[in-house]
PQR file with spaces between the fields and no chain letter, atoms N, CA, C, O and H, PARSE charges and radii, in Angstrom:
ATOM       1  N    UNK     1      16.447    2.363   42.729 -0.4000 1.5000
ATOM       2  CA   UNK     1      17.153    2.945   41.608 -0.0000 2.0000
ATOM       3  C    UNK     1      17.239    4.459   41.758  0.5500 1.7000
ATOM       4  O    UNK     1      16.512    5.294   42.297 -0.5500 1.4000
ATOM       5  N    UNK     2      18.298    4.507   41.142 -0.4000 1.5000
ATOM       6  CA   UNK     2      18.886    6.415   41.549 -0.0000 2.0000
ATOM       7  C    UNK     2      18.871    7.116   40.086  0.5500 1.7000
ATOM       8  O    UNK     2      19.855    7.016   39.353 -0.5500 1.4000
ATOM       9  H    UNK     2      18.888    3.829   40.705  0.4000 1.0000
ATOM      10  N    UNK     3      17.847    7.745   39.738 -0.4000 1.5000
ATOM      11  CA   UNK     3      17.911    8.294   38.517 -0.0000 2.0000
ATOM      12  C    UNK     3      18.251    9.443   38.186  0.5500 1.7000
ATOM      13  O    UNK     3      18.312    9.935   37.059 -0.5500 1.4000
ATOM      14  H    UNK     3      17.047    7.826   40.333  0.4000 1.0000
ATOM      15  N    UNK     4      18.520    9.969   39.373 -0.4000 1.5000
ATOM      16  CA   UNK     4      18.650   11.624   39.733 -0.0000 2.0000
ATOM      17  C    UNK     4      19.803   12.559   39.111  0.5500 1.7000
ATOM      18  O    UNK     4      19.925   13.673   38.602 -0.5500 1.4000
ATOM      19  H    UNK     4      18.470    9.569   40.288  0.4000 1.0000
ATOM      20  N    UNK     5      20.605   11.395   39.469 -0.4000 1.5000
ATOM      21  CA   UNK     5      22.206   11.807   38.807 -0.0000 2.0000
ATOM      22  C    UNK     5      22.739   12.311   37.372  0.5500 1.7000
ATOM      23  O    UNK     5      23.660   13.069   37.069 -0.5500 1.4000
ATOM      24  H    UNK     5      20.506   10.490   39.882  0.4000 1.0000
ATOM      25  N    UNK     6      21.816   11.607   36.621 -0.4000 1.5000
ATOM      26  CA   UNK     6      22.215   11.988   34.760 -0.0000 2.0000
ATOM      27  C    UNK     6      21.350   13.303   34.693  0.5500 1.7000
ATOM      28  O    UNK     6      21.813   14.255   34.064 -0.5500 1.4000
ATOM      29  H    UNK     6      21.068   10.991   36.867  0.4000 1.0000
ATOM      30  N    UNK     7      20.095   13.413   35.317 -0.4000 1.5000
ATOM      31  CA   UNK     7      19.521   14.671   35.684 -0.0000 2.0000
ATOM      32  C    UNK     7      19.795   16.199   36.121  0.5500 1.7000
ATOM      33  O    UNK     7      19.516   17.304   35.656 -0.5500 1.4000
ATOM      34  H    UNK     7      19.720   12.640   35.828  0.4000 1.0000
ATOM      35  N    UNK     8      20.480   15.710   37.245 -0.4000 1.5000
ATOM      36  CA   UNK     8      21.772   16.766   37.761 -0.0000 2.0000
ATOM      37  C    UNK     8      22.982   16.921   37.030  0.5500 1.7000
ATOM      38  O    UNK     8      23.561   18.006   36.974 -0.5500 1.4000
ATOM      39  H    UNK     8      20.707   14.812   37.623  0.4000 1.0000
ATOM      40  N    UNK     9      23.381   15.926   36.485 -0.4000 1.5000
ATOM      41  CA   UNK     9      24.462   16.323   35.367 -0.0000 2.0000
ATOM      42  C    UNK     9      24.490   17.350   34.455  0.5500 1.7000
ATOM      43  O    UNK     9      25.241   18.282   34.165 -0.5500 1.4000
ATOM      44  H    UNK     9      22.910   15.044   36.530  0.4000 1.0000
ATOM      45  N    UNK    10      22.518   16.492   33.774 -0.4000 1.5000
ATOM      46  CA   UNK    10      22.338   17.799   32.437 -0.0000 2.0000
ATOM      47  C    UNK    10      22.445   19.093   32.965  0.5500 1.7000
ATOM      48  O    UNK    10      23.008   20.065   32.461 -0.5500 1.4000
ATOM      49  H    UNK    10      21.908   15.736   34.009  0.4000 1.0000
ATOM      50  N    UNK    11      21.706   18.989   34.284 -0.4000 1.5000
ATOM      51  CA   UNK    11      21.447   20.887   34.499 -0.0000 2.0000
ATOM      52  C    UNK    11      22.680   21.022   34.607  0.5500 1.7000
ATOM      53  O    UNK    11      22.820   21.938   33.796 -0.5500 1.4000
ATOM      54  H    UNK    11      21.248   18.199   34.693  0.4000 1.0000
ATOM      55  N    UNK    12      23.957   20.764   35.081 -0.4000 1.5000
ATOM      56  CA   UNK    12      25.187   21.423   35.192 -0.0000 2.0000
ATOM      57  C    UNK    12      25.612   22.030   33.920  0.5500 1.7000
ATOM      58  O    UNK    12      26.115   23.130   33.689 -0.5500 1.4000
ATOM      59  H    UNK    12      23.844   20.020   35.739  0.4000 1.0000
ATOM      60  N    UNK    13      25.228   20.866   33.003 -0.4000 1.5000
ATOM      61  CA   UNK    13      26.158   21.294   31.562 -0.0000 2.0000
ATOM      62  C    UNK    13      25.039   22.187   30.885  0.5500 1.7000
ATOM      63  O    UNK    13      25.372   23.058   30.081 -0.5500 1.4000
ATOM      64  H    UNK    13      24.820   19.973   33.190  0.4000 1.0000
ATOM      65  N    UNK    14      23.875   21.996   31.172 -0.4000 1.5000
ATOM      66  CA   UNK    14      23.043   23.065   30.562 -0.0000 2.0000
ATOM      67  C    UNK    14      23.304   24.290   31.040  0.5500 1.7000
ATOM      68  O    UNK    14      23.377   25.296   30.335 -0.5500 1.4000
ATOM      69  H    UNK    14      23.604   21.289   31.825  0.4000 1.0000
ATOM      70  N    UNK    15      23.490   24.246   32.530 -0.4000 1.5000
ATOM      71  CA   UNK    15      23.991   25.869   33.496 -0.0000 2.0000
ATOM      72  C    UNK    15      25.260   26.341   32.400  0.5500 1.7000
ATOM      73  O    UNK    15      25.344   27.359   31.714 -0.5500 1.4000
ATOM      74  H    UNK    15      23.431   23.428   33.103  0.4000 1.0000
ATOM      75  N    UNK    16      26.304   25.046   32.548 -0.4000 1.5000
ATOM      76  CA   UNK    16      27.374   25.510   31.873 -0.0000 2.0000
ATOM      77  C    UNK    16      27.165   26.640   30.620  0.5500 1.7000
ATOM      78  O    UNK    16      27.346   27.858   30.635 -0.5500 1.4000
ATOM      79  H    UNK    16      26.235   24.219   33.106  0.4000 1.0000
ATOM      80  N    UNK    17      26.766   25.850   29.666 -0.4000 1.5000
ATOM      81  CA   UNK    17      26.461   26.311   28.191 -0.0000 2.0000
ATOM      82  C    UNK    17      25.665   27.806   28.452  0.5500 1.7000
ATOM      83  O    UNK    17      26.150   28.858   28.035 -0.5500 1.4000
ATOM      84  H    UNK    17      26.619   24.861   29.654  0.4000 1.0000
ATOM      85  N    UNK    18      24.073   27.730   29.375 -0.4000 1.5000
ATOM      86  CA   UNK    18      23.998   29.476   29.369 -0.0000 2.0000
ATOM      87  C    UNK    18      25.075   30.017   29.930  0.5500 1.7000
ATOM      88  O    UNK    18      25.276   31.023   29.250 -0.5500 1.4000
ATOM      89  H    UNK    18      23.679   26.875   29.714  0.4000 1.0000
ATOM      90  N    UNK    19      25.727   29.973   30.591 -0.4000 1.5000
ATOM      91  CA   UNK    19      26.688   30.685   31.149 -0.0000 2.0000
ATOM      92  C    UNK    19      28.067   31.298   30.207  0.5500 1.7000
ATOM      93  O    UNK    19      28.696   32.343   30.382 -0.5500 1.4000
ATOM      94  H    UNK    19      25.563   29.155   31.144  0.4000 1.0000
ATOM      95  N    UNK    20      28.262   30.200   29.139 -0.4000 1.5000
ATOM      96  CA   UNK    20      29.414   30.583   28.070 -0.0000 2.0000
ATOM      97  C    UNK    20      28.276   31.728   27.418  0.5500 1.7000
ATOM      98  O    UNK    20      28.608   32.905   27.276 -0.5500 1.4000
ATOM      99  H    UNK    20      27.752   29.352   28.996  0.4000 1.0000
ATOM     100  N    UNK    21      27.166   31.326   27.117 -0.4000 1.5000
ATOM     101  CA   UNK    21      26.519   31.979   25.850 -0.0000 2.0000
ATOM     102  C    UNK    21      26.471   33.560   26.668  0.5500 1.7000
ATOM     103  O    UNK    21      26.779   34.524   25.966 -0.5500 1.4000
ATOM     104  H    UNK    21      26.897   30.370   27.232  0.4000 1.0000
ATOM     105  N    UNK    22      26.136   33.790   27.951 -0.4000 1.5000
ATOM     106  CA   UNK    22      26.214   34.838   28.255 -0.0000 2.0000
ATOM     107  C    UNK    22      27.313   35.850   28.119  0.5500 1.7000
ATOM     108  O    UNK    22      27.463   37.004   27.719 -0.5500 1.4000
ATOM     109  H    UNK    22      25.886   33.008   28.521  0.4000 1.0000
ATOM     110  N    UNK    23      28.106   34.741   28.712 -0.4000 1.5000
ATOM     111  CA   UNK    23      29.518   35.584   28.574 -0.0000 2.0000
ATOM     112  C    UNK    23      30.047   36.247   27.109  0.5500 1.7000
ATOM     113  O    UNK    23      30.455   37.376   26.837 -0.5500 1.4000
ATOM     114  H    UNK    23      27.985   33.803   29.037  0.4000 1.0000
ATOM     115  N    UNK    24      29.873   35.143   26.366 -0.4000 1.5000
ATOM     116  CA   UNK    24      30.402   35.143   24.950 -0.0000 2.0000
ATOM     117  C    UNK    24      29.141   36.994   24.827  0.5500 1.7000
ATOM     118  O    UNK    24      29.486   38.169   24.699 -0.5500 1.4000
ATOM     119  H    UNK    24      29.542   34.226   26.587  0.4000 1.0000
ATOM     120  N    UNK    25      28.242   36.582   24.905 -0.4000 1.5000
ATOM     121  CA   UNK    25      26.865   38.139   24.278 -0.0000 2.0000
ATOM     122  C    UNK    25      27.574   39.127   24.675  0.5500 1.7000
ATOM     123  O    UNK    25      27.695   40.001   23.817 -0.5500 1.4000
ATOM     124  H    UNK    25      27.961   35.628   25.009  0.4000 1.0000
ATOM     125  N    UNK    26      28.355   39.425   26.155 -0.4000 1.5000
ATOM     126  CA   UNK    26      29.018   40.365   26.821 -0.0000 2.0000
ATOM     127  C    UNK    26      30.147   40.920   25.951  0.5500 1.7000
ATOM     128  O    UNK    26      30.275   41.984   25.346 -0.5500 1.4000
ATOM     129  H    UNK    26      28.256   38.715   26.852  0.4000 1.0000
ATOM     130  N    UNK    27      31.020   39.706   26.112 -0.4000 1.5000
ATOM     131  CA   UNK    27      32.277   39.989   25.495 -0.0000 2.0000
ATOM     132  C    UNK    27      31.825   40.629   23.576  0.5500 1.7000
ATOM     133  O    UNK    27      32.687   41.328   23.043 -0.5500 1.4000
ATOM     134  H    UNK    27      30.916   38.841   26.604  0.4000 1.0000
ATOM     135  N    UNK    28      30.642   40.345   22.835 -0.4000 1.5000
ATOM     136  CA   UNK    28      30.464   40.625   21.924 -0.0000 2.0000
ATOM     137  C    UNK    28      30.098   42.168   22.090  0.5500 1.7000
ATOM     138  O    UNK    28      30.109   42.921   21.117 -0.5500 1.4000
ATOM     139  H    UNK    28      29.941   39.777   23.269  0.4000 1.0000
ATOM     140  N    UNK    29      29.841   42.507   23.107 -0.4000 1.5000
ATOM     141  CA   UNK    29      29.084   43.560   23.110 -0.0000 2.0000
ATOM     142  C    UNK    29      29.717   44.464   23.780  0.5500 1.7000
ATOM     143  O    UNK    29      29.383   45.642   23.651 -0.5500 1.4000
ATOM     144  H    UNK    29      29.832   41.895   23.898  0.4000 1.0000
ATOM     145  N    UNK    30      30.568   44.161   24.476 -0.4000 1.5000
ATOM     146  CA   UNK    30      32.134   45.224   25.013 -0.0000 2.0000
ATOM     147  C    UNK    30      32.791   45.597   23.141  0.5500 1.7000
ATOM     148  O    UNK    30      33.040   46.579   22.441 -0.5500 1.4000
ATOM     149  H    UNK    30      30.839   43.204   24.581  0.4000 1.0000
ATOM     150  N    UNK    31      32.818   44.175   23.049 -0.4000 1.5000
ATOM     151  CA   UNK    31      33.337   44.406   21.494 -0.0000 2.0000
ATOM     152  C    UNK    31      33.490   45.865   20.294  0.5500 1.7000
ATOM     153  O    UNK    31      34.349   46.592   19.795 -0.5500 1.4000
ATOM     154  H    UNK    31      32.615   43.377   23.617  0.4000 1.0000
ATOM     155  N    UNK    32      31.601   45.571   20.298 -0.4000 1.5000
ATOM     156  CA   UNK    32      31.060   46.361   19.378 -0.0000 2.0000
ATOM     157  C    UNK    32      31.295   47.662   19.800  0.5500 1.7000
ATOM     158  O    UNK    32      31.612   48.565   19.026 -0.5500 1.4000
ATOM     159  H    UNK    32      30.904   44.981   20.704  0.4000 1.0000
ATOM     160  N    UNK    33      31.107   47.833   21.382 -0.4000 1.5000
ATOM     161  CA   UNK    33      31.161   49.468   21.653 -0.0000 2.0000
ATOM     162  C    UNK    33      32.786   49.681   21.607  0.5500 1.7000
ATOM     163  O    UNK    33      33.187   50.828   21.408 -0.5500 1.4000
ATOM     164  H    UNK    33      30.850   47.100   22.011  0.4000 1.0000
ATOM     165  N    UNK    34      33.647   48.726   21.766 -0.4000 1.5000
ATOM     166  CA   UNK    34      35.250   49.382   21.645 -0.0000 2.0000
ATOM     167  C    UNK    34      35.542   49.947   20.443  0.5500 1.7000
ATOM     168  O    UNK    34      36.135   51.008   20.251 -0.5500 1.4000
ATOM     169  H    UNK    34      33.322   47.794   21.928  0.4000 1.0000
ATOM     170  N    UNK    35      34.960   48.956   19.399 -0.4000 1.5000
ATOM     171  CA   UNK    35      35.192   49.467   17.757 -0.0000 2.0000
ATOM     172  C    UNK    35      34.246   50.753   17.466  0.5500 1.7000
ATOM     173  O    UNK    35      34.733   51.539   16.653 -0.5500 1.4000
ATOM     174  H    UNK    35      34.478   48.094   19.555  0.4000 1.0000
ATOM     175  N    UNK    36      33.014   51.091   17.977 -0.4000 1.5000
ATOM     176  CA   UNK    36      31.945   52.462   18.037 -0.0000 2.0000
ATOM     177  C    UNK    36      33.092   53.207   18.270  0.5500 1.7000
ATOM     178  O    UNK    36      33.620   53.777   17.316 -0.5500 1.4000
ATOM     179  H    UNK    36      32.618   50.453   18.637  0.4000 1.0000
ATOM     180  N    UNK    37      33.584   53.298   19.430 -0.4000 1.5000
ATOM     181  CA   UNK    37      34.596   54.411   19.808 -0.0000 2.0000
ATOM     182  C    UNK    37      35.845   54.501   19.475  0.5500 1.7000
ATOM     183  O    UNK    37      36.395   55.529   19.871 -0.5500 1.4000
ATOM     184  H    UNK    37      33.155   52.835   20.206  0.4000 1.0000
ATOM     185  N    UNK    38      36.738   53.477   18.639 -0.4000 1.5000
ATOM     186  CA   UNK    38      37.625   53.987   17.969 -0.0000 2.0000
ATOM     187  C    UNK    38      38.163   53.815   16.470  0.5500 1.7000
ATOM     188  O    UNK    38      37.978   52.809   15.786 -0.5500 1.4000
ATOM     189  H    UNK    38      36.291   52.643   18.317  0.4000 1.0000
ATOM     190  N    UNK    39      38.964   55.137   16.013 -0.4000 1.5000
ATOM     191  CA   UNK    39      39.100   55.661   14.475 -0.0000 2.0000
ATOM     192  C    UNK    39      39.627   54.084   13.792  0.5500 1.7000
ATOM     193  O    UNK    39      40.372   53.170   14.146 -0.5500 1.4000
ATOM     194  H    UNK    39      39.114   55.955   16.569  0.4000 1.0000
ATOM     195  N    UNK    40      38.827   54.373   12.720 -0.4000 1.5000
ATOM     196  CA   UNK    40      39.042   53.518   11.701 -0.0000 2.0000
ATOM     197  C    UNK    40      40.023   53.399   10.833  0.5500 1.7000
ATOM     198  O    UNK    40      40.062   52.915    9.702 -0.5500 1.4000
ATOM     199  H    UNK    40      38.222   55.115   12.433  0.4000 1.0000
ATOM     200  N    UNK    41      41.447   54.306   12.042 -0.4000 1.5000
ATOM     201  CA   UNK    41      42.688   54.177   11.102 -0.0000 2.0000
ATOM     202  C    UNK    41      42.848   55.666   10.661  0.5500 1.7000
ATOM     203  O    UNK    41      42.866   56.529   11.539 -0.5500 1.4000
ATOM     204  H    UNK    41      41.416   54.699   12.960  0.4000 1.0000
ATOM     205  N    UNK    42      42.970   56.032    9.275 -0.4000 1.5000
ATOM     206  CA   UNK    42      43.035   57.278    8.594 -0.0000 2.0000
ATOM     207  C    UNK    42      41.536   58.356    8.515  0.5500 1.7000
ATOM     208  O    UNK    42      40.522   58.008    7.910 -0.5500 1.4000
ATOM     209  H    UNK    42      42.955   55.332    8.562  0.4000 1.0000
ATOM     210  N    UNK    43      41.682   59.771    9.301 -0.4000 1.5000
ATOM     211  CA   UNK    43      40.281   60.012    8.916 -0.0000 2.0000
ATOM     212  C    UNK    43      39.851   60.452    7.899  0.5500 1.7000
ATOM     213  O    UNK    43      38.741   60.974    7.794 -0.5500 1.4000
ATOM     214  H    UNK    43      42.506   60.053    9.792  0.4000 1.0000
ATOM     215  N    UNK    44      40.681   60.305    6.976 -0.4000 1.5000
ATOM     216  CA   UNK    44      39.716   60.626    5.752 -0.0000 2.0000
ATOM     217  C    UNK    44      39.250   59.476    5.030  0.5500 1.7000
ATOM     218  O    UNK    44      38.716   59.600    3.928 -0.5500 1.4000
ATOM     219  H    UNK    44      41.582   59.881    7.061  0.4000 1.0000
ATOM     220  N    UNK    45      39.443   58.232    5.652 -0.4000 1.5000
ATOM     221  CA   UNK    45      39.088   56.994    4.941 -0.0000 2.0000
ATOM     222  C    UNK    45      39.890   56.547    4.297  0.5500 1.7000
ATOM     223  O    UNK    45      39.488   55.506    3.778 -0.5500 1.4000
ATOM     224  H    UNK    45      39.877   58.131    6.547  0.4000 1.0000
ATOM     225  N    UNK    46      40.919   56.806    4.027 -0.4000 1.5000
ATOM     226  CA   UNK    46      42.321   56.228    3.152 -0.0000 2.0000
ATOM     227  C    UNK    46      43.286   55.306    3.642  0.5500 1.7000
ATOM     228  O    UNK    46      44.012   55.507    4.616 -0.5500 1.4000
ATOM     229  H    UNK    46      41.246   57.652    4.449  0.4000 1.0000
ATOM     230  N    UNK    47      43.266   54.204    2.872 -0.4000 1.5000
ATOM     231  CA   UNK    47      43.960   53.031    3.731 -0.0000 2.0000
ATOM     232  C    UNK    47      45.786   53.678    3.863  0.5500 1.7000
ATOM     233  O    UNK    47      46.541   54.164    3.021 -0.5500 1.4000
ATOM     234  H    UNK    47      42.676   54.041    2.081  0.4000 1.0000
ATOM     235  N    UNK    48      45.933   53.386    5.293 -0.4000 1.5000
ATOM     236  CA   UNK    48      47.323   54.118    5.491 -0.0000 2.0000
ATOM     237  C    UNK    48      48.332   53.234    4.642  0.5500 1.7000
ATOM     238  O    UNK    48      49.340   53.889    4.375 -0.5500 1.4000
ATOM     239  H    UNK    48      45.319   52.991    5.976  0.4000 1.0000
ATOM     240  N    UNK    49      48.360   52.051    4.180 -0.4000 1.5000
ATOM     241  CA   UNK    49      49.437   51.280    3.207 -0.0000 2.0000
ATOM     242  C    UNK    49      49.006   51.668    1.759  0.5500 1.7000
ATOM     243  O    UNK    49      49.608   51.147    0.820 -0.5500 1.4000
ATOM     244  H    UNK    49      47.541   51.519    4.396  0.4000 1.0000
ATOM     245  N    UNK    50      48.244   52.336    1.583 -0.4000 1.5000
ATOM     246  CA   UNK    50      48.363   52.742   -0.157 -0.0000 2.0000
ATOM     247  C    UNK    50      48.234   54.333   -0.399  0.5500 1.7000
ATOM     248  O    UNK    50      47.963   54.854   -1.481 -0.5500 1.4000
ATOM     249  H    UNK    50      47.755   52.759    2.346  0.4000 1.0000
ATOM     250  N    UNK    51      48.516   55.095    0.986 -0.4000 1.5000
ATOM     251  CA   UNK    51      48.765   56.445    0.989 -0.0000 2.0000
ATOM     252  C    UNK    51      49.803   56.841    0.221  0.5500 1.7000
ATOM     253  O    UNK    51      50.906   56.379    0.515 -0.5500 1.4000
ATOM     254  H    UNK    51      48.737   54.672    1.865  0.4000 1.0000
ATOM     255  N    UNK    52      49.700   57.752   -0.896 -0.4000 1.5000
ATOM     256  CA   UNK    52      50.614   58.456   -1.405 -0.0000 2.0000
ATOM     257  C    UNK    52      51.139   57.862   -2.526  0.5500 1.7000
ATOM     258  O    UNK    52      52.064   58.367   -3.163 -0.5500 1.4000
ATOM     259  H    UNK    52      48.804   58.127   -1.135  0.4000 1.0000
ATOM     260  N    UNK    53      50.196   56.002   -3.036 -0.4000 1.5000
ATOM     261  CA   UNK    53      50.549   55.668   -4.169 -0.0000 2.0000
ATOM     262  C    UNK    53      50.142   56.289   -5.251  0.5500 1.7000
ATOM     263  O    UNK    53      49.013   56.774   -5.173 -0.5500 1.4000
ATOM     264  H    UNK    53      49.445   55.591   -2.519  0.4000 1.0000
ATOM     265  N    UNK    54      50.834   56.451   -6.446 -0.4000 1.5000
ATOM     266  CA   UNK    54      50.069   56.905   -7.928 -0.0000 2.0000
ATOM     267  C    UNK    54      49.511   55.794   -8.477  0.5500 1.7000
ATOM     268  O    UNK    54      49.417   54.777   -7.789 -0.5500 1.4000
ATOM     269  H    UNK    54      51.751   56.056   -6.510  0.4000 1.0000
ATOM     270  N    UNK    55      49.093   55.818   -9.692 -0.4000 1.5000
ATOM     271  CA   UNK    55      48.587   54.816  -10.766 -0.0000 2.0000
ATOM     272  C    UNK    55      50.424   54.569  -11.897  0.5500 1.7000
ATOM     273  O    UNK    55      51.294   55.351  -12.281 -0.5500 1.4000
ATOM     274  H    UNK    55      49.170   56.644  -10.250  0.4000 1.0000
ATOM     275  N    UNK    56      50.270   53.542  -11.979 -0.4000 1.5000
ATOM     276  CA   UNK    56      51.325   53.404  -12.848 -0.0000 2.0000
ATOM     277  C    UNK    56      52.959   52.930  -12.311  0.5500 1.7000
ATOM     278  O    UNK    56      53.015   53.010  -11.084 -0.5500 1.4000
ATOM     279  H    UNK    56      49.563   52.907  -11.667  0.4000 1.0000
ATOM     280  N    UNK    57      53.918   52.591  -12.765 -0.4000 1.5000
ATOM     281  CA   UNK    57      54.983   52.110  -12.207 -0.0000 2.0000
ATOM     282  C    UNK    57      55.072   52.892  -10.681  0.5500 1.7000
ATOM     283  O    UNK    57      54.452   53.828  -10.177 -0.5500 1.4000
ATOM     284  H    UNK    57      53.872   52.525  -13.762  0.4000 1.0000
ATOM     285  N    UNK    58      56.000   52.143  -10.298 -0.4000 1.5000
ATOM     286  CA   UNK    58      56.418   52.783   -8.909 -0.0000 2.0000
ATOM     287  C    UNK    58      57.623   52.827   -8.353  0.5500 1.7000
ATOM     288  O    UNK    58      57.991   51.654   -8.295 -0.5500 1.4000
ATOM     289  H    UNK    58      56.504   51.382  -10.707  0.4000 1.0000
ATOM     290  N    UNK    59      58.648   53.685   -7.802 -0.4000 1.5000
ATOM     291  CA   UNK    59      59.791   53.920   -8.428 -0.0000 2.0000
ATOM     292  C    UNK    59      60.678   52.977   -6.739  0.5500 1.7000
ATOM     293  O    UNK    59      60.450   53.269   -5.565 -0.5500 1.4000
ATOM     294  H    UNK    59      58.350   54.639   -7.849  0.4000 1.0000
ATOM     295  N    UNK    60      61.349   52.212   -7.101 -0.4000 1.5000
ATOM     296  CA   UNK    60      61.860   51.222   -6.342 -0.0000 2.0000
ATOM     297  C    UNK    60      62.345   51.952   -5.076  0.5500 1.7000
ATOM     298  O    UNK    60      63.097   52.927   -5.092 -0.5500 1.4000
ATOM     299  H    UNK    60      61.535   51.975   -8.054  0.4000 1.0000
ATOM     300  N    UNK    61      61.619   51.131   -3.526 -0.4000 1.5000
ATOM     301  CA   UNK    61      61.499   51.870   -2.364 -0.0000 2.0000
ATOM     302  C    UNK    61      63.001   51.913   -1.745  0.5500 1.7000
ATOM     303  O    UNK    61      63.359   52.629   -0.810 -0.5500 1.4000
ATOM     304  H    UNK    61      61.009   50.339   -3.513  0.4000 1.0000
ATOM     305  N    UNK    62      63.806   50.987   -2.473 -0.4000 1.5000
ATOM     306  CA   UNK    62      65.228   50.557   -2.084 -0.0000 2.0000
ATOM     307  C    UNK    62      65.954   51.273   -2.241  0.5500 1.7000
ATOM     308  O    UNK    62      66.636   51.547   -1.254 -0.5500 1.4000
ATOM     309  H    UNK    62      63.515   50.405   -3.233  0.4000 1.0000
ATOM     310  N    UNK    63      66.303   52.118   -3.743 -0.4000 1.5000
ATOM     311  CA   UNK    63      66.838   52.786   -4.918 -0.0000 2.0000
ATOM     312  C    UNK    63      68.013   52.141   -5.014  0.5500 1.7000
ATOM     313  O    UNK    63      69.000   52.799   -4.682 -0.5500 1.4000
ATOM     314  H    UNK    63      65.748   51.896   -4.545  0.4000 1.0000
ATOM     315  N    UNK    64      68.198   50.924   -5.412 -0.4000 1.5000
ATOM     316  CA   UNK    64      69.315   49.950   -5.497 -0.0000 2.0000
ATOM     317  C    UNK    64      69.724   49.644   -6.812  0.5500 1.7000
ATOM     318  O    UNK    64      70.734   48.943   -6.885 -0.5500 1.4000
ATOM     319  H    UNK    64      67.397   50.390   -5.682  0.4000 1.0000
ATOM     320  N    UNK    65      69.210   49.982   -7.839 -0.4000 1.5000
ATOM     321  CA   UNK    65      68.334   50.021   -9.170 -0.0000 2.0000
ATOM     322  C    UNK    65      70.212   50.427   -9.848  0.5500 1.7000
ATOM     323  O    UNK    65      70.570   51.584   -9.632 -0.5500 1.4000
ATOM     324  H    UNK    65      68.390   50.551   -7.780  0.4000 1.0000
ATOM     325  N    UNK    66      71.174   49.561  -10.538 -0.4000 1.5000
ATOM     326  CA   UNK    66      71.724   49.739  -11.066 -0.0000 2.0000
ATOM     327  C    UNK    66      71.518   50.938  -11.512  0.5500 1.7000
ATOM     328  O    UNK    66      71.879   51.821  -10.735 -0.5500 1.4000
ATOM     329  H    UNK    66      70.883   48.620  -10.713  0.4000 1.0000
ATOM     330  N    UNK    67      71.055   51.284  -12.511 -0.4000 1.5000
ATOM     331  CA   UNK    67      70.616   52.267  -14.093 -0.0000 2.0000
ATOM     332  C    UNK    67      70.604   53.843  -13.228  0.5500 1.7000
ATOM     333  O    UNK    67      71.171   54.890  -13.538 -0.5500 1.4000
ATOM     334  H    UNK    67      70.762   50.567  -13.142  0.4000 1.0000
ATOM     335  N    UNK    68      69.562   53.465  -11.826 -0.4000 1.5000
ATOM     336  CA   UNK    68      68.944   54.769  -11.623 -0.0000 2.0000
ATOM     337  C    UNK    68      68.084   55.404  -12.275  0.5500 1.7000
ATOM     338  O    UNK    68      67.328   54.954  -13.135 -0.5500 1.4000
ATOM     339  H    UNK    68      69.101   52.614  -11.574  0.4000 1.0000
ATOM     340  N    UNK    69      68.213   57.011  -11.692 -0.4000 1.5000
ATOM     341  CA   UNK    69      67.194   57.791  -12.732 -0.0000 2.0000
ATOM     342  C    UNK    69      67.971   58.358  -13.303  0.5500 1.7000
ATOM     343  O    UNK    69      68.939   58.742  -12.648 -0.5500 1.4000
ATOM     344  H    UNK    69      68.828   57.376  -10.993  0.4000 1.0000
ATOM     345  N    UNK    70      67.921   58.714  -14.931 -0.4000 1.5000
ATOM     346  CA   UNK    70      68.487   59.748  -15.854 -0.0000 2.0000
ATOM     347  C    UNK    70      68.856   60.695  -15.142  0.5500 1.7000
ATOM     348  O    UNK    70      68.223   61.252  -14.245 -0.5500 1.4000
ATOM     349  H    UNK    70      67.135   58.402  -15.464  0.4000 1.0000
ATOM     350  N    UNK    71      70.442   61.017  -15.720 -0.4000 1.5000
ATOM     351  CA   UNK    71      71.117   62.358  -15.099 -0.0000 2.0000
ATOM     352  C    UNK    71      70.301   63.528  -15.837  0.5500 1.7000
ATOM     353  O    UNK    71      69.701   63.043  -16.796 -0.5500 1.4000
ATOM     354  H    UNK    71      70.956   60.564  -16.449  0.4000 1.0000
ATOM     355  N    UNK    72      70.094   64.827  -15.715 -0.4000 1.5000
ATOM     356  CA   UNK    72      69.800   65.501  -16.704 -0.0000 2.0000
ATOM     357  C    UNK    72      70.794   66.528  -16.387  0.5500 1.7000
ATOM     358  O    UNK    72      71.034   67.048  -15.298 -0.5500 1.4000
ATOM     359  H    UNK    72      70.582   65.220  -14.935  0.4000 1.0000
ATOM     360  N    UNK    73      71.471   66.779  -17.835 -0.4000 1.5000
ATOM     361  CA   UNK    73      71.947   67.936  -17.945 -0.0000 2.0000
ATOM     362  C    UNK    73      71.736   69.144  -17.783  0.5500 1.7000
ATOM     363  O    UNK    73      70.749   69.615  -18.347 -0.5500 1.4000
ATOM     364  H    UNK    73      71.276   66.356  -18.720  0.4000 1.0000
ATOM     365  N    UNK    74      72.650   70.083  -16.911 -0.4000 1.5000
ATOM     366  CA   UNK    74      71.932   71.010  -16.422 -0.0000 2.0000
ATOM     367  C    UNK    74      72.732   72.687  -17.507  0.5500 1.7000
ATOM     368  O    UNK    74      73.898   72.641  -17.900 -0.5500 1.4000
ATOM     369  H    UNK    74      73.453   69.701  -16.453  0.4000 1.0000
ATOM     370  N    UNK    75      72.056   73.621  -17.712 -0.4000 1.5000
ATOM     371  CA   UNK    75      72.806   74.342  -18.435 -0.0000 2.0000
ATOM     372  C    UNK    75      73.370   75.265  -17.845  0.5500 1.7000
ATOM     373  O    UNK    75      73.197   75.641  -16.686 -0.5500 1.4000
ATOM     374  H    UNK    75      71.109   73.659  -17.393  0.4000 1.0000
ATOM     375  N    UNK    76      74.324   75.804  -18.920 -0.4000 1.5000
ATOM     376  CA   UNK    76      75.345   76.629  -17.777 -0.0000 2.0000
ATOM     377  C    UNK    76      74.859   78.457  -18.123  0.5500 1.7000
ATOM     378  O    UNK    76      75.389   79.368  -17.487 -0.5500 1.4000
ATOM     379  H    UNK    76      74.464   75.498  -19.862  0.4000 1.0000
């Protein structure tokens, strides 16, 4: 009887598996230092899609707006 074989199998797939887990630690760890070294976008911390919003209505980015804005009369 040859028992050797399911034996040699495991170690392959066990080799296998450390071998992902290594890789995977690497690739985590190229990771971490790519994001260490670069900006988080805006440097003052301000998300660049809500730069320059106010509080309160917001005046249509289209200006397609029938009505518009009030003319104001200007004096002479």
């Amino acid at each position: 009887m040859h028992k050797s074989r399911p034996t040699q199998n495991k170690r392959q797939r066990e080799r296998a598996q450390a071998d992902k887990r290594k890789e995977k630690a690497e690739r985590r760890q190229q990771s971490k230092a790519r994001r260490a070294n670069t900006p988080s976008g805006a440097p003052d911390g301000e998300d660049p899609d809500i730069a320059g919003i106010r509080p309160g209505p917001q005046p249509n980015p289209y200006g397609d707006e029938p009505w518009g804005e009030p003319e104001v009369e200007k004096p002479e």
